[in-house]
ZAZA-339227 format. One line per 3 residues: number of its first residue (from 1); their letters; for each residue z, x, y of N, C-alpha, C. Coordinates in Angstrom, 1 decimal. Atoms other than C-alpha are relative to their C-alpha. Example, Ala and Ser with C-alpha at 12.3 -4.5 7.8 and 13.67 -1.06 7.14 Angstrom:
REM ZAZA-339227
1> as> 0.0,0.9,-1.2,7.8,12.3,-4.5,0.0,0.9,1.2; 0.0,-0.9,-1.1,7.1,13.7,-1.1,0.8,-0.8,1.1
REM end
This chain:
REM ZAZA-339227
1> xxx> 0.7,1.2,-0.5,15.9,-52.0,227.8,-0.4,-0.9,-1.1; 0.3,0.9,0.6,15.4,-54.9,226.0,-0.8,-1.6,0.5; 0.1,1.3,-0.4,13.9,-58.8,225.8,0.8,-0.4,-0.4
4> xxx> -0.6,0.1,1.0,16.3,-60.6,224.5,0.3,-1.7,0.5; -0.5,1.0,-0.2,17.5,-64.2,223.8,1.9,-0.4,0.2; -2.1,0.1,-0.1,21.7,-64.1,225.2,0.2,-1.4,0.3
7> xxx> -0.9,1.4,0.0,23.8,-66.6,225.1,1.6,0.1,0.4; -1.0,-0.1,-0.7,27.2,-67.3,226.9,0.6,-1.9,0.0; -0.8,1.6,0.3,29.6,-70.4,226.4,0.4,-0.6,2.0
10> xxx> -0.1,0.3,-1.2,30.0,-73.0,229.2,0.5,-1.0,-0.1; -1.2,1.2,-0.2,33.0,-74.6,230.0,-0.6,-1.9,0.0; 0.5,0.3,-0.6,32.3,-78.0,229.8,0.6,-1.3,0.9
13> xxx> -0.4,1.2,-1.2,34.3,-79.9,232.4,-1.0,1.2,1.4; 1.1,-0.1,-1.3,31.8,-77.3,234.6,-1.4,-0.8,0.3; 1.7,0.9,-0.4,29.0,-79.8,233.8,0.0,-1.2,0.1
16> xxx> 0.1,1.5,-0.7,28.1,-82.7,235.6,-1.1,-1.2,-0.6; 1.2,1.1,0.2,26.4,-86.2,234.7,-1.0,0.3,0.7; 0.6,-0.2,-0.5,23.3,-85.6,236.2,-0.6,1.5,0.3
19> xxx> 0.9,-1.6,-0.7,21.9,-82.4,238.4,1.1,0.9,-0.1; -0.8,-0.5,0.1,23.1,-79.7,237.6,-0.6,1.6,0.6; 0.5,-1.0,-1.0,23.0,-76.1,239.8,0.6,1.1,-1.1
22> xxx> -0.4,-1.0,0.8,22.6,-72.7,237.8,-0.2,0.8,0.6; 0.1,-1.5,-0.8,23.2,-69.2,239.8,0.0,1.2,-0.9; -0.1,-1.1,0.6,22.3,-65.8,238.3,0.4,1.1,0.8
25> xxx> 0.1,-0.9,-1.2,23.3,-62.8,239.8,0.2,1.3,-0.5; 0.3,-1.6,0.6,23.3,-58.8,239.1,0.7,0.9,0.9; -0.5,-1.0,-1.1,25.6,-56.3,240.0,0.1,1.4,-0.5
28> xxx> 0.8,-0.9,-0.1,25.3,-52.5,240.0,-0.6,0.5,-1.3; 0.7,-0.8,1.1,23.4,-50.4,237.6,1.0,1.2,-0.4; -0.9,-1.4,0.0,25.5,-47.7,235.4,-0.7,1.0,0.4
31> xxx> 0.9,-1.3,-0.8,22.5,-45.3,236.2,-0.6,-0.6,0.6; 0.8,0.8,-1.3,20.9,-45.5,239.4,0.5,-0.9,0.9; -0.5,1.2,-1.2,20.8,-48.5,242.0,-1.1,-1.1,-0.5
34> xxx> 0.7,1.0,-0.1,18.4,-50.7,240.3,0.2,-1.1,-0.8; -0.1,0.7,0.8,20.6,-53.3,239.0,-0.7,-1.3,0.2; 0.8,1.6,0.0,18.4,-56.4,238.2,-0.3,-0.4,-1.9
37> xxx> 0.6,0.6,0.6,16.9,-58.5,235.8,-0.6,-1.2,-0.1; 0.7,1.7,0.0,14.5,-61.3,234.8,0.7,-0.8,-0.9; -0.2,0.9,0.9,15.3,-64.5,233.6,-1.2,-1.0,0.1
40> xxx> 1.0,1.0,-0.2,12.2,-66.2,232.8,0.4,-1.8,-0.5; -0.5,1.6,0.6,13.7,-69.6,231.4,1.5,-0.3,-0.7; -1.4,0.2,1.1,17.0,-70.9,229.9,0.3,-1.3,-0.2
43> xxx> -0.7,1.4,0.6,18.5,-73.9,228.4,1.7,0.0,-0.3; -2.0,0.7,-0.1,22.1,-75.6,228.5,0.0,-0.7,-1.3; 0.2,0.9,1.3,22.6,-76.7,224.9,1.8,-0.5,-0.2
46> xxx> -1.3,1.1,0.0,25.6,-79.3,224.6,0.0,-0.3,-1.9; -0.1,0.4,1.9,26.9,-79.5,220.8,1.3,-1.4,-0.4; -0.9,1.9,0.1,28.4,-83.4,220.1,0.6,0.5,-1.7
49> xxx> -0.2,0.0,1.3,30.3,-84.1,217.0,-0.5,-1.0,-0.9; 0.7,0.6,0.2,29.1,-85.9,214.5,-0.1,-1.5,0.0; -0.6,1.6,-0.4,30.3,-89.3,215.6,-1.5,-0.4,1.2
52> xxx> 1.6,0.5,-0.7,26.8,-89.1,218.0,-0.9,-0.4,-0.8; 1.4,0.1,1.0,23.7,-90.2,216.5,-0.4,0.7,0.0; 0.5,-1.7,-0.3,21.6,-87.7,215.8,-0.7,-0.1,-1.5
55> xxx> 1.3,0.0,0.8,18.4,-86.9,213.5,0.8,0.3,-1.3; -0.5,-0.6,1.0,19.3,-86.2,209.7,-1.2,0.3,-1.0; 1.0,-0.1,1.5,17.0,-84.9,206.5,0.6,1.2,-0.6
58> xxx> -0.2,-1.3,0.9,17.0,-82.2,204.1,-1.5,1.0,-0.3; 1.6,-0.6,0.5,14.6,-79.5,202.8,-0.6,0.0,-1.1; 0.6,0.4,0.9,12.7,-80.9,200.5,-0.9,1.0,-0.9
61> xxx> 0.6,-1.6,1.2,10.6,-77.8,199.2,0.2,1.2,1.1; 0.2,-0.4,1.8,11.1,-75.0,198.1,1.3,-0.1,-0.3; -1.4,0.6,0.7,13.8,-76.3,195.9,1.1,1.2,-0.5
64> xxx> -0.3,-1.6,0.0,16.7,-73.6,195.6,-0.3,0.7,-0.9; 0.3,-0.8,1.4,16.4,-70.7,193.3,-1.8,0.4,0.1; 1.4,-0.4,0.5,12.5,-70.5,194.1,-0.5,0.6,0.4
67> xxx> 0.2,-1.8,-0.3,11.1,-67.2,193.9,-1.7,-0.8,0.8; 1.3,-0.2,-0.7,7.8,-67.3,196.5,-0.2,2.0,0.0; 0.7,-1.5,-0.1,5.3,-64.2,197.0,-0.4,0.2,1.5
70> xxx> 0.4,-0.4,-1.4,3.5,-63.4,199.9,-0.3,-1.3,1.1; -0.2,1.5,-1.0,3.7,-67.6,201.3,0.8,-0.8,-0.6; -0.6,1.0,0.5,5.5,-70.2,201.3,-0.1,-1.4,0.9
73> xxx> 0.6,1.0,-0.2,5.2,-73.9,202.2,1.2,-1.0,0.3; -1.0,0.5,0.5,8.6,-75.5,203.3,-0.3,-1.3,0.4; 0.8,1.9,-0.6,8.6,-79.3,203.9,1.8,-0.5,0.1
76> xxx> -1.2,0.9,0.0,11.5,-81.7,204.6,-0.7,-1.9,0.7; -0.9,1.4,-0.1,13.0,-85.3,205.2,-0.1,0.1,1.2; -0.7,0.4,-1.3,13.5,-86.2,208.7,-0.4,-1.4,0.9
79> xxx> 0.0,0.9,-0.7,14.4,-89.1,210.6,0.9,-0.2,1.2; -1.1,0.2,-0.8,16.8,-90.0,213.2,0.2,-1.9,0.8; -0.1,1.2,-0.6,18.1,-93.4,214.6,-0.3,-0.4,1.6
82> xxx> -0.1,0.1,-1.6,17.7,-92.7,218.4,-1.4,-0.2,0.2; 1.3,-0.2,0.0,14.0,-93.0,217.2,-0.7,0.8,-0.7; 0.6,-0.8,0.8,10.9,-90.9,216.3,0.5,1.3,0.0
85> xxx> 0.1,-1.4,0.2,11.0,-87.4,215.5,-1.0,0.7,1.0; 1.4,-0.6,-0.7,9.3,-85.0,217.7,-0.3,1.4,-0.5; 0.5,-1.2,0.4,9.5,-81.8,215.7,0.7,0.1,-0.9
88> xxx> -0.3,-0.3,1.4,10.3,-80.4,212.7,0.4,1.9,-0.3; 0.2,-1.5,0.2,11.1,-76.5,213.0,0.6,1.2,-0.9; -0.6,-0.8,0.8,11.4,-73.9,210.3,0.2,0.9,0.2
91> xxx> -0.4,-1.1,-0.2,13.7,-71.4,210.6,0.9,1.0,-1.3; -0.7,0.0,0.5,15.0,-69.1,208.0,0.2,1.7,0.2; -0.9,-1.1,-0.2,17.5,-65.7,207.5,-0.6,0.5,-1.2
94> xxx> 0.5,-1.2,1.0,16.1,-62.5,205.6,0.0,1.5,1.6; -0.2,-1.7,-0.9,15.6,-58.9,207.2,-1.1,0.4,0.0; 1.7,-0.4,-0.3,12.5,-58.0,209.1,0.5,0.8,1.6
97> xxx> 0.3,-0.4,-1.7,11.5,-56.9,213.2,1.0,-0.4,0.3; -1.0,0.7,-0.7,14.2,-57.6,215.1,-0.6,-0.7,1.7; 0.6,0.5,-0.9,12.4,-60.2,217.3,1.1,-0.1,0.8
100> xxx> -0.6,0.6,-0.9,15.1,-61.6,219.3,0.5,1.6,0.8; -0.4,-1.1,-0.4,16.1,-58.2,220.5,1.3,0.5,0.3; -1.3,-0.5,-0.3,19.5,-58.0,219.9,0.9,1.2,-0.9
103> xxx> -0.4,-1.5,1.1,19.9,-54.8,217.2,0.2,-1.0,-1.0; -0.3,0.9,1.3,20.8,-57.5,214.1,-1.7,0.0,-0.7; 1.6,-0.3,0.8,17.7,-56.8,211.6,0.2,-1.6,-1.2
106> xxx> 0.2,0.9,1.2,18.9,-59.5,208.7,0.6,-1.2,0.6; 0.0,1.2,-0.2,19.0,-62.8,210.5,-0.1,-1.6,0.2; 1.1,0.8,0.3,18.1,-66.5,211.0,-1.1,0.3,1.1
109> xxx> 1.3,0.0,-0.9,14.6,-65.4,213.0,-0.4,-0.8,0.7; 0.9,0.9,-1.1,13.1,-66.6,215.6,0.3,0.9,1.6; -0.3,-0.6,-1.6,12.8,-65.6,219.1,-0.5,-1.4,1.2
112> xxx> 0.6,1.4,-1.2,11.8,-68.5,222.5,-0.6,0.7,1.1; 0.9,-0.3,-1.1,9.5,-68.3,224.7,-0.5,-1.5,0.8; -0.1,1.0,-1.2,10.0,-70.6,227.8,0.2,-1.3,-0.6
115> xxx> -1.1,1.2,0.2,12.5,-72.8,225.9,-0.9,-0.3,-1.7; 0.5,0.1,0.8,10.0,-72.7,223.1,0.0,0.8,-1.5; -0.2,-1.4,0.9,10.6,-70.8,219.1,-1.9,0.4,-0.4
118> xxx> 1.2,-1.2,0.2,8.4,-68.1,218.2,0.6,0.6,-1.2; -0.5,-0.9,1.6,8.6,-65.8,214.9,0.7,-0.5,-0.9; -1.0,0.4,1.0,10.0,-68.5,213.1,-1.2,-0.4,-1.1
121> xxx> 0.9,0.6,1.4,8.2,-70.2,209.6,-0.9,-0.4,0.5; 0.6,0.7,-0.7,6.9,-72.6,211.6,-0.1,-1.9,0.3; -0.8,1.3,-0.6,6.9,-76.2,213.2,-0.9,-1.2,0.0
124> xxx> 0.4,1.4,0.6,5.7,-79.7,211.9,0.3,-0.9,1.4; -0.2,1.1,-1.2,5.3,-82.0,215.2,-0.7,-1.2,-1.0; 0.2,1.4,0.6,4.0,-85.2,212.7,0.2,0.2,-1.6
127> xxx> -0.4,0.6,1.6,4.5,-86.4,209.1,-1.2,0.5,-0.3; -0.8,-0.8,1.0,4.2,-84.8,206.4,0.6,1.3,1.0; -0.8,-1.6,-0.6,6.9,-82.3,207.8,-0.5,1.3,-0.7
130> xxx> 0.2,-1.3,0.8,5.6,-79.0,206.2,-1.3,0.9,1.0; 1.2,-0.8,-0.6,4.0,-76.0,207.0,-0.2,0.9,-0.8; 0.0,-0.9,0.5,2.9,-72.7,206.0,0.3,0.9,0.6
133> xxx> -0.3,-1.1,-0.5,4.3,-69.8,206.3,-0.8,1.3,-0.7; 0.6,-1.1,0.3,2.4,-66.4,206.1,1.2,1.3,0.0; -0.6,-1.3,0.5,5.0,-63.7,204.3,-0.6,1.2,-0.3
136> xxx> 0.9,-1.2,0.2,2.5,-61.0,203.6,0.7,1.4,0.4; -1.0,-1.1,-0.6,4.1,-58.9,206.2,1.5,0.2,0.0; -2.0,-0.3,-0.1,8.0,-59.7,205.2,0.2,1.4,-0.8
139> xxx> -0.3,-0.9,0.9,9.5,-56.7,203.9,0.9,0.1,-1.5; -1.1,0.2,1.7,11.1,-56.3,200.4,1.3,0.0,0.4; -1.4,0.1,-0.3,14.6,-57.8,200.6,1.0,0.1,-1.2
142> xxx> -1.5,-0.7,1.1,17.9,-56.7,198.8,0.6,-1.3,0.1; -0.9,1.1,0.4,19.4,-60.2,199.6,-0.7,-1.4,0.3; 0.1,1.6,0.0,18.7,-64.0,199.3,-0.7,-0.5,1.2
145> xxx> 0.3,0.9,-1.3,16.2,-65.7,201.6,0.9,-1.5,0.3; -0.5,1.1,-0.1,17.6,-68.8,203.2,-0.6,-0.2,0.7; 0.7,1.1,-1.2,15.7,-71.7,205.3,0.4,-1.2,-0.4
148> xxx> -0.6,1.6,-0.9,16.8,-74.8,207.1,-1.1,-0.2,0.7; 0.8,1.1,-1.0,15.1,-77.3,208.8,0.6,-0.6,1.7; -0.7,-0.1,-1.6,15.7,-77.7,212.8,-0.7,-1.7,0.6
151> xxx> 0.5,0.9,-0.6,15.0,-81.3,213.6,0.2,-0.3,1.3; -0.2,0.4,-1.8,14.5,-83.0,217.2,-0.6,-1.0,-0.2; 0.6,1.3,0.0,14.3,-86.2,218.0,-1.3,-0.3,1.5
154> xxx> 1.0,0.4,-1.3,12.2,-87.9,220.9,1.5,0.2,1.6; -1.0,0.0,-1.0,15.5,-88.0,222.7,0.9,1.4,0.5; -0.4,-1.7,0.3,16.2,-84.2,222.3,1.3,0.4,-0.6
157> xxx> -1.0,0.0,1.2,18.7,-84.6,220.0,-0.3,1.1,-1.3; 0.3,-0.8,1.2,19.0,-81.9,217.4,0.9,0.2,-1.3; -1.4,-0.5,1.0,20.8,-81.0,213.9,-0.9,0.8,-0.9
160> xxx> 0.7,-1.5,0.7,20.0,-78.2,211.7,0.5,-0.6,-1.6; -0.1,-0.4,1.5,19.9,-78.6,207.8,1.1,0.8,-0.9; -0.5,-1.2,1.1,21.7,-77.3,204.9,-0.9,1.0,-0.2
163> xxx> 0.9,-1.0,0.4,20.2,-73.7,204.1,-0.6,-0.5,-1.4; 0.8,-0.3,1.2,18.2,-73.5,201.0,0.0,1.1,-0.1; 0.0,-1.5,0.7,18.6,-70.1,198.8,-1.2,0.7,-0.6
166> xxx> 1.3,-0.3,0.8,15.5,-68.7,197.5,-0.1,1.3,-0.5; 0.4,-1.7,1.0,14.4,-65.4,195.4,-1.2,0.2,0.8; 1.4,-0.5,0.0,11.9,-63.3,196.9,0.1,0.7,1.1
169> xxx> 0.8,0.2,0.2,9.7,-62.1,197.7,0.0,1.1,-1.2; 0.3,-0.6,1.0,8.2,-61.1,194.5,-1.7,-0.3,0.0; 1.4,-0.3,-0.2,4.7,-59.6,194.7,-0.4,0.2,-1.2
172> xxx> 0.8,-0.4,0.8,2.1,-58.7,192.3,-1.1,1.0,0.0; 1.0,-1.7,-0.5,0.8,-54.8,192.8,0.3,0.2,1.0; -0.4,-0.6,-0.9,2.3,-54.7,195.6,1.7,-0.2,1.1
175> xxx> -1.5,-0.4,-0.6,5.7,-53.6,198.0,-0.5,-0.1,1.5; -0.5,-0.2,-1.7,6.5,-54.0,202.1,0.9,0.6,0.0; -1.1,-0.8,-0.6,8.5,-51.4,203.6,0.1,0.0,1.3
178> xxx> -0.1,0.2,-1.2,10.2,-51.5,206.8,0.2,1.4,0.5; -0.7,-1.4,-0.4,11.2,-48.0,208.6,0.3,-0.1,1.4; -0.5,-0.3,-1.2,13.1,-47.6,211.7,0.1,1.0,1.0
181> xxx> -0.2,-1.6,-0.9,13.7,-45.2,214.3,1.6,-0.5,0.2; -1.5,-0.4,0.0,17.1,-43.7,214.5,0.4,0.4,1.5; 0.0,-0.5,-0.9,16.5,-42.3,217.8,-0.7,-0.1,1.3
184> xxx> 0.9,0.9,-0.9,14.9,-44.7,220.2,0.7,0.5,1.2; -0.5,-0.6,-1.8,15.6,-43.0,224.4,1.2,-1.4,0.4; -0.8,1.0,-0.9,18.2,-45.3,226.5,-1.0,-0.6,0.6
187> xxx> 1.2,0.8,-0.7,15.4,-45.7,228.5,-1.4,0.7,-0.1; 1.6,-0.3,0.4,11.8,-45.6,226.9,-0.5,-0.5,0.9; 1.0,0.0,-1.0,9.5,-45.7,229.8,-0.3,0.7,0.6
190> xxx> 0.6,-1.3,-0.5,6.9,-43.7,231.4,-1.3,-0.8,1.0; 0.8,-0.1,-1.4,4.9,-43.7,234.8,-0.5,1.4,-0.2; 0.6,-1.0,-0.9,2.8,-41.4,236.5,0.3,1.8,-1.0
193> xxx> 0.2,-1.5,0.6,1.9,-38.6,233.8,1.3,0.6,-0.5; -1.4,0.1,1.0,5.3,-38.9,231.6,-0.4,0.0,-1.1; 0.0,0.4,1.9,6.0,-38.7,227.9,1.2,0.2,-0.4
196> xxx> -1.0,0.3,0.8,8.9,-39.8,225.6,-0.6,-0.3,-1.2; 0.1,-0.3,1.5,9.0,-39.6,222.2,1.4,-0.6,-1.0; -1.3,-0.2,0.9,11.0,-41.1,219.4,-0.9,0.6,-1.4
199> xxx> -0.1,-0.2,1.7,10.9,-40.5,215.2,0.3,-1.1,-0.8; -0.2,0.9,1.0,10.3,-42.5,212.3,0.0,0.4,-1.3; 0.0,-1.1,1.4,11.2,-41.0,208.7,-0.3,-1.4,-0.6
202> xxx> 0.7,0.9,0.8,9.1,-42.3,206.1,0.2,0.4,-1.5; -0.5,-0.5,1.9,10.2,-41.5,201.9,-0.2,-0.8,-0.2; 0.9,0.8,1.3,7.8,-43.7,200.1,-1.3,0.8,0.1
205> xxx> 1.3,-1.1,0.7,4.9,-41.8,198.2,-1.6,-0.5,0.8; 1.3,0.2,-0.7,2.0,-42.0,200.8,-1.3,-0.2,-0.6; 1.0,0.1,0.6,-0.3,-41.5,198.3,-0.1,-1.5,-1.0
208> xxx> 0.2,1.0,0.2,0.4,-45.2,197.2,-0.3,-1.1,1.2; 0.6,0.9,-0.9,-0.1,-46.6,200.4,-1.2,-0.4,0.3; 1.0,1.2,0.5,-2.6,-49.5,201.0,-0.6,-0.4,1.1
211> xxx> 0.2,0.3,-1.9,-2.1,-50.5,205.2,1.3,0.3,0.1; -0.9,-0.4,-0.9,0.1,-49.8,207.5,0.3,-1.3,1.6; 0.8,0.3,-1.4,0.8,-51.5,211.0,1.9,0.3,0.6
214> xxx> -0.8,0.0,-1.0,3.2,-50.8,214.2,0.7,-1.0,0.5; -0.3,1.4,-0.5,5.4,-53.4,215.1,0.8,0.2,1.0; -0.7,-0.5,-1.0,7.0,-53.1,218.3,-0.3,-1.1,1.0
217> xxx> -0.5,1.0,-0.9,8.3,-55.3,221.7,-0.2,1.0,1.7; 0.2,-1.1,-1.1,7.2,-53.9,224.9,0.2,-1.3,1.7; -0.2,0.6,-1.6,7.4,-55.0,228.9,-1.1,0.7,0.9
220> xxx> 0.9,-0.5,-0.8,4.4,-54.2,231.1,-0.7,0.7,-0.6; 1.1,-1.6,1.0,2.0,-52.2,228.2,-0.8,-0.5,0.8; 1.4,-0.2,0.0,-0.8,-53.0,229.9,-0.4,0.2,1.8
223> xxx> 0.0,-0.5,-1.1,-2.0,-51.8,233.6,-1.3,-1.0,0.9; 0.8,0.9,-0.4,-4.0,-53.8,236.1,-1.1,0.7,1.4; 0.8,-1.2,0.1,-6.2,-50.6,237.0,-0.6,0.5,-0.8
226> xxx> 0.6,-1.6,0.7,-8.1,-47.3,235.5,1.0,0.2,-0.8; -1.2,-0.9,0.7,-4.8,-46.2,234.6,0.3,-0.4,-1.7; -0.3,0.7,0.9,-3.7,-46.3,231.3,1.5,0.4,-0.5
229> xxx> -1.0,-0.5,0.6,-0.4,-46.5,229.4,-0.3,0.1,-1.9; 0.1,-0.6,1.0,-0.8,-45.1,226.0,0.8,0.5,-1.2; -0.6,0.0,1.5,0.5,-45.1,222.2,-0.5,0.8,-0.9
232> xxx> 0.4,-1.3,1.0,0.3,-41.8,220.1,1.0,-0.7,-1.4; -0.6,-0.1,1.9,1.1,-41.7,216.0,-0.1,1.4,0.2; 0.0,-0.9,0.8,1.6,-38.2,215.4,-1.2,1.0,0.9
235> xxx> 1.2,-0.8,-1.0,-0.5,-36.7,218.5,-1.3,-0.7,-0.2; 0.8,0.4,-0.8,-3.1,-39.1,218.3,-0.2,-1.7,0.3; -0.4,1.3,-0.7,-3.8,-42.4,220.2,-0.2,-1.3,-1.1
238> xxx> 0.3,1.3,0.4,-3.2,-45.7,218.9,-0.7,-1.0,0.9; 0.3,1.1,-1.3,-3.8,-47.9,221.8,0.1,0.4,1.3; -0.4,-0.3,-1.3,-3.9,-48.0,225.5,-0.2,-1.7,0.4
241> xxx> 0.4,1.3,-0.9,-4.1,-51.4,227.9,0.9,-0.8,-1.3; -1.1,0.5,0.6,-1.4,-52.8,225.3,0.5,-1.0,0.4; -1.0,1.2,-0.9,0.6,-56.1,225.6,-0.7,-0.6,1.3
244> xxx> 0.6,1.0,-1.4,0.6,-57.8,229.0,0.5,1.0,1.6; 0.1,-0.4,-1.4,0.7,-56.7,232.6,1.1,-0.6,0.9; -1.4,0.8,-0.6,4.1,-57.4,234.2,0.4,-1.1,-0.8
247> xxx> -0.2,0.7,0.5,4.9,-59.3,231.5,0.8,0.2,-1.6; -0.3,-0.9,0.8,6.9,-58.7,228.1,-1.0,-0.7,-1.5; 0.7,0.4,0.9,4.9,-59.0,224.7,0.3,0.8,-1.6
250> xxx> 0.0,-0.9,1.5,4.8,-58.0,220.8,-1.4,0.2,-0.6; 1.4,0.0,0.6,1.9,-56.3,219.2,1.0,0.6,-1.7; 0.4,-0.9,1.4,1.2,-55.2,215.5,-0.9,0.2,0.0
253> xxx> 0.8,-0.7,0.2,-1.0,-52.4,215.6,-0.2,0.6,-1.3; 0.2,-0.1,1.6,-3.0,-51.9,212.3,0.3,1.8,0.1; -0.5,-1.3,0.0,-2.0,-48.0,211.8,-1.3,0.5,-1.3
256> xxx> 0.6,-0.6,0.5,-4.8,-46.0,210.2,0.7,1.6,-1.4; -1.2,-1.1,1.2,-3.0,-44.1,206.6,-0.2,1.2,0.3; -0.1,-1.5,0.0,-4.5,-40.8,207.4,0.6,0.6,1.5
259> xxx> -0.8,-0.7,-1.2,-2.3,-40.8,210.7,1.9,0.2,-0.7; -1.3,0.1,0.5,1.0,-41.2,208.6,0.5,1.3,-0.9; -0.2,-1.5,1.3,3.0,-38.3,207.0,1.0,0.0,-0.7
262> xxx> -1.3,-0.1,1.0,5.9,-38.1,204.3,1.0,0.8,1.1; -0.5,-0.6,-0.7,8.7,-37.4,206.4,0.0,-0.7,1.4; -0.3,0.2,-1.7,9.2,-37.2,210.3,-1.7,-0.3,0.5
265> xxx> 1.1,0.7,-1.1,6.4,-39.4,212.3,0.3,0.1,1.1; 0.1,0.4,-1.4,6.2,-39.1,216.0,-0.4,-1.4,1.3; 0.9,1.3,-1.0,5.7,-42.4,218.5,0.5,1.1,1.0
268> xxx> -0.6,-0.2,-1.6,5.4,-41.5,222.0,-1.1,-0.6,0.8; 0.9,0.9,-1.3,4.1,-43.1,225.0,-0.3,0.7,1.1; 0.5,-0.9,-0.8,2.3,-41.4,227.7,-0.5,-0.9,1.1
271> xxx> 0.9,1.3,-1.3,1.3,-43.0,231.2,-0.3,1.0,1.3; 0.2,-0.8,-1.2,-0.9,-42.2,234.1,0.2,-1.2,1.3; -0.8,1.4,-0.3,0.0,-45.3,235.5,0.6,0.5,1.3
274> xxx> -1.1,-0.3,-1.1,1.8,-45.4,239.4,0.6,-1.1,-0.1; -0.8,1.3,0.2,2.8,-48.8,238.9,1.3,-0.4,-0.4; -1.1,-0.4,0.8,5.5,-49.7,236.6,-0.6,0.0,-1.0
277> xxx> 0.4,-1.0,1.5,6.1,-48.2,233.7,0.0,-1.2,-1.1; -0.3,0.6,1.9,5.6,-48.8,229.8,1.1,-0.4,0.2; -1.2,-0.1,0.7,8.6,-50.0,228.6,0.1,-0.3,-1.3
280> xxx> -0.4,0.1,1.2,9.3,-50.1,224.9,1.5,-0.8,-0.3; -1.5,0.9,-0.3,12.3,-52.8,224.5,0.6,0.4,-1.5; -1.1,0.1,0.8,15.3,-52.6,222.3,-0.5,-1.0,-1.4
283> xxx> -1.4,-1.1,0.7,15.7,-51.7,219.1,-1.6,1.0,-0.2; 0.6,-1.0,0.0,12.2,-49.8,219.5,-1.1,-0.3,-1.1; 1.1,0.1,0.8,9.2,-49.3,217.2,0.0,-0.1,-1.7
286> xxx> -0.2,0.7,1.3,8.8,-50.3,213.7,-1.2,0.1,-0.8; 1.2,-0.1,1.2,6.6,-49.1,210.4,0.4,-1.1,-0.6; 0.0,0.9,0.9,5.7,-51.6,208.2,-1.0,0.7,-1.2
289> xxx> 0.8,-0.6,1.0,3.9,-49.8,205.0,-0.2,-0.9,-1.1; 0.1,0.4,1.7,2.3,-51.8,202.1,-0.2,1.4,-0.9; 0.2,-1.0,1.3,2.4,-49.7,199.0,-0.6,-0.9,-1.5
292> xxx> 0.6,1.0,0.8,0.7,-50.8,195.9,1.2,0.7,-1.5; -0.9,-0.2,0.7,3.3,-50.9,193.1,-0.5,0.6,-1.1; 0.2,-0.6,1.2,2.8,-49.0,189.7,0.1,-0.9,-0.9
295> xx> 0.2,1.3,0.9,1.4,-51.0,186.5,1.6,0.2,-0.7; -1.2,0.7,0.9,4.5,-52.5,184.5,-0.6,0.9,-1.1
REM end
């Protein structure tokens, strides 16, 4: 089970000046009979060449080559001739959560929510274009940040930037580690006095760790009753009433060090729940460990 952001090409002598009619439709389930799914919002994105007008700038900081630490501050250029600007959105490619939920861990980030980005740097609606971005929680990367700038005009016109290359993240006393599960169910969810279980192996020296927190993508964590659905570390509870209620959501749960162990960790989710279930979405749950580095 997953949220995810898909995409699918569309002919386009199928689109019309004007109104245009979009049909979804679902057919069987390989297990069971309950093929469905939601589509809470979508967009038709039309890509012109560059003979259109269309917004232009560059990313003006951080200039390539520039090592950042735990923030960064990108800023750009943008104008367009069809008029004003109406946004400015930073997006850039390193290896973290896999927000959009399609298994790919090192890409350009972001996820939408009702046509809108989410988990990206972040987004400049007036002059001076810049923002801040809060890296604290990126994890230590083995290869080259890159961020672009996503302009839009007033006319919804868009063009995306040259990348910029950057160094980093380089801390001072301290490391982000990411850890995965290898062994996330086909289908993680649990009703009516269930439990599923995955595993997270963890090999960094615990006794340098600093915080911790859970990062994970769920559908219905939370119950709109008594009932609860429920989040164990290692046999005992992290959370219950989690996320949203028929709805899908992301938490980071701060994770207490003396629940973590060298080695094999346990998630599992437990529900008394008759309603629907938990669901835990695709690619599953996610350590994030600071560690505090060793003096030079």
């Amino acid at each position: 089970m997953l949220h995810g952001n898909n995409s699918v090409p569309v002919p386009l002598a199928q689109l019309r000046d004007g109104e245009n009619t979009v049909q979804f439709a679902a057919g069987p389930q390989l297990k069971g009979n309950w093929g469905f799914y939601w589509i809470y919002d979508f967009t038709v994105r039309v890509f012109y060449d560059a003979a259109r007008p269309h917004p232009t700038g560059e990313v003006l900081a951080p200039h390539p080559g520039t090592t950042f630490g735990d923030s960064l501050a990108p800023a750009a250029r943008a104008s367009s001739p069809n008029g004003p600007v109406a946004r400015v959105e930073f997006i850039g490619e390193y290896d973290d959560f896999d927000w959009d939920g399609d298994g790919i861990w090192r890409e350009w980030q972001y996820s939408t929510h009702h046509g809108v980005l989410q988990h990206h740097l972040g987004t400049a609606t007036a002059a001076p274009w810049q923002v801040t971005w809060d890296a604290r929680w990126l994890p230590d990367q083995t290869q080259p940040v890159r961020v672009r700038a996503r302009i839009t005009d007033t006319q919804g016109i868009t063009c995306l930037t040259p990348p910029v290359v950057l160094t980093g993240p380089h801390r001072t006393g301290r490391s982000v580690r990411m850890f995965k599960s290898a062994d996330v169910p086909e289908g993680f969810s649990v009703r009516t006095g269930r439990e599923k279980q995955c595993t997270i192996e963890v090999d960094g020296d615990l006794a340098r760790a600093k915080s911790s927190r859970l990062v994970l993508s769920t559908w219905s964590g939370s119950t709109d009753d008594d009932s609860v659905h429920e989040l164990r570390l290692n046999g005992e509870r992290l959370a219950s009433h989690f996320g949203r209620f028929h709805d899908y959501a992301y938490s980071a749960l701060e994770i207490p060090l003396a629940l973590l162990k060298s080695g094999t960790n346990q998630i599992t989710i437990v529900s008394t729940y008759a309603g629907h279930a938990l669901e835990i979405n695709w690619p599953g749950p996610v350590l994030l460990i600071e560690f505090a580095t060793p003096p030079q």
